[in-house]
N, C-alpha and C positions, 0 to 999 in steps of 0.2 A: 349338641348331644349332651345328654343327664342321664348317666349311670349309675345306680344305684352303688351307695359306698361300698358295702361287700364286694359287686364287682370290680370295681376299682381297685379296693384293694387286692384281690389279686390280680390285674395287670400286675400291679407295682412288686407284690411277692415272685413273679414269676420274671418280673425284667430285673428283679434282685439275684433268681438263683441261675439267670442265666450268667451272670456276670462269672468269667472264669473263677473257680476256686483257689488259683493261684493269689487273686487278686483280694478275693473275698477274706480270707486269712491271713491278707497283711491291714486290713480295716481295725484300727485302735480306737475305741469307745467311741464307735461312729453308731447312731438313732438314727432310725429312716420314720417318719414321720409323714402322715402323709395330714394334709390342711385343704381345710376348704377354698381358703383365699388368704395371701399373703395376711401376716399378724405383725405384732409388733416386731416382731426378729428383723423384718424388713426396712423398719424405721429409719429413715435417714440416707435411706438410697435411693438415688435417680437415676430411674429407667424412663426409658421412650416407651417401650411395650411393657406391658403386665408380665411377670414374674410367671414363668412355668413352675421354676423349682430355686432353690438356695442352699448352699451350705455356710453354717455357723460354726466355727467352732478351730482351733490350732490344727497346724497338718498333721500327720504322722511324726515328719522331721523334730516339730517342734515339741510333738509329746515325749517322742524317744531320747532326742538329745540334753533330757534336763533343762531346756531353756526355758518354762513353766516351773520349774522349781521354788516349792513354796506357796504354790495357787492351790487353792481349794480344789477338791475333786472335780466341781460342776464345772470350773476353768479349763479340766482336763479333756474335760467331752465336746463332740464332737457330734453335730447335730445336721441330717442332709429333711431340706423340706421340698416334696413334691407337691403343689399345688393343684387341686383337682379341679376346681372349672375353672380356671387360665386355661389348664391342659386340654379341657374337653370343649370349649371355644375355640381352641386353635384348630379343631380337628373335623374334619368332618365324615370320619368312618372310625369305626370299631377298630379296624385296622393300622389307620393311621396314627388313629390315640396309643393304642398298643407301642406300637411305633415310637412315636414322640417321648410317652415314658423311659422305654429303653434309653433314648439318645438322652433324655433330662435327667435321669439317675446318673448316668456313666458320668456324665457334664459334670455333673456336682459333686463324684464319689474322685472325679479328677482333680478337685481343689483340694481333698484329703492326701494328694499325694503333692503338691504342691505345686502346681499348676494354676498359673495364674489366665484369666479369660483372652487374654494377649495370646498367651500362646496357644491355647487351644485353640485360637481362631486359624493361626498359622499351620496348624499341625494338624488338625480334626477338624476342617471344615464343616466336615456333614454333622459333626456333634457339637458345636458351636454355639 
């Protein structure tokens, strides 16, 4: 499946404003970013499979509690990358892309709150 970008990017707007408001309003200089295929932000990581999505950037914890004190602003931030054709390879309906984003957003907006893949695995299976 190849969806044109504008579609795409609204999957990814719309599995954005699904995401409770509760949740959306404790987000600290987090960019949703959406990429054609993993870039350099990836550098240096070994995966078995291709990268749906990534998050770069300190957690919440670590913006709030001053432990970045003294880093430049772009240190500050907080950057989640949805990959678009990992994602639409992995997929085979409109549906299930749909789908998948949701699960690869939350996946990665979970490591802004400091959730490591460990435990997501134990805790969120299906968003894993």
């Amino acid at each position: 499946m190849n969806l044109p970008r504008k579609e795409f990017d609204a999957i990814a707007e719309r599995a954005f404003t699904g995401i409770p408001a509760a949740f959306r309003e404790k987000l600290l200089n987090v960019d949703i970013t959406v990429a054609d295929r993993p870039g350099p932000e990836a550098d240096g990581l070994e995966e078995d499979e291709e990268l749906l999505g990534l998050y770069v950037g300190p957690t919440r914890q670590e913006i709030q509690s001053g432990m970045l004190a003294g880093d430049s602003p772009d240190q500050l931030q907080a950057r989640v990358f949805l990959y678009k054709r990992p994602l639409e390879e992995a997929c085979e309906s409109r549906a299930e892309l749909e789908r998948e984003v949701v699960l690869t957003l939350r996946h990665e907006l979970a490591h802004h709150f400091g959730f490591e893949d460990e435990d997501l695995e134990e805790f969120w299976p299906e968003g894993a």
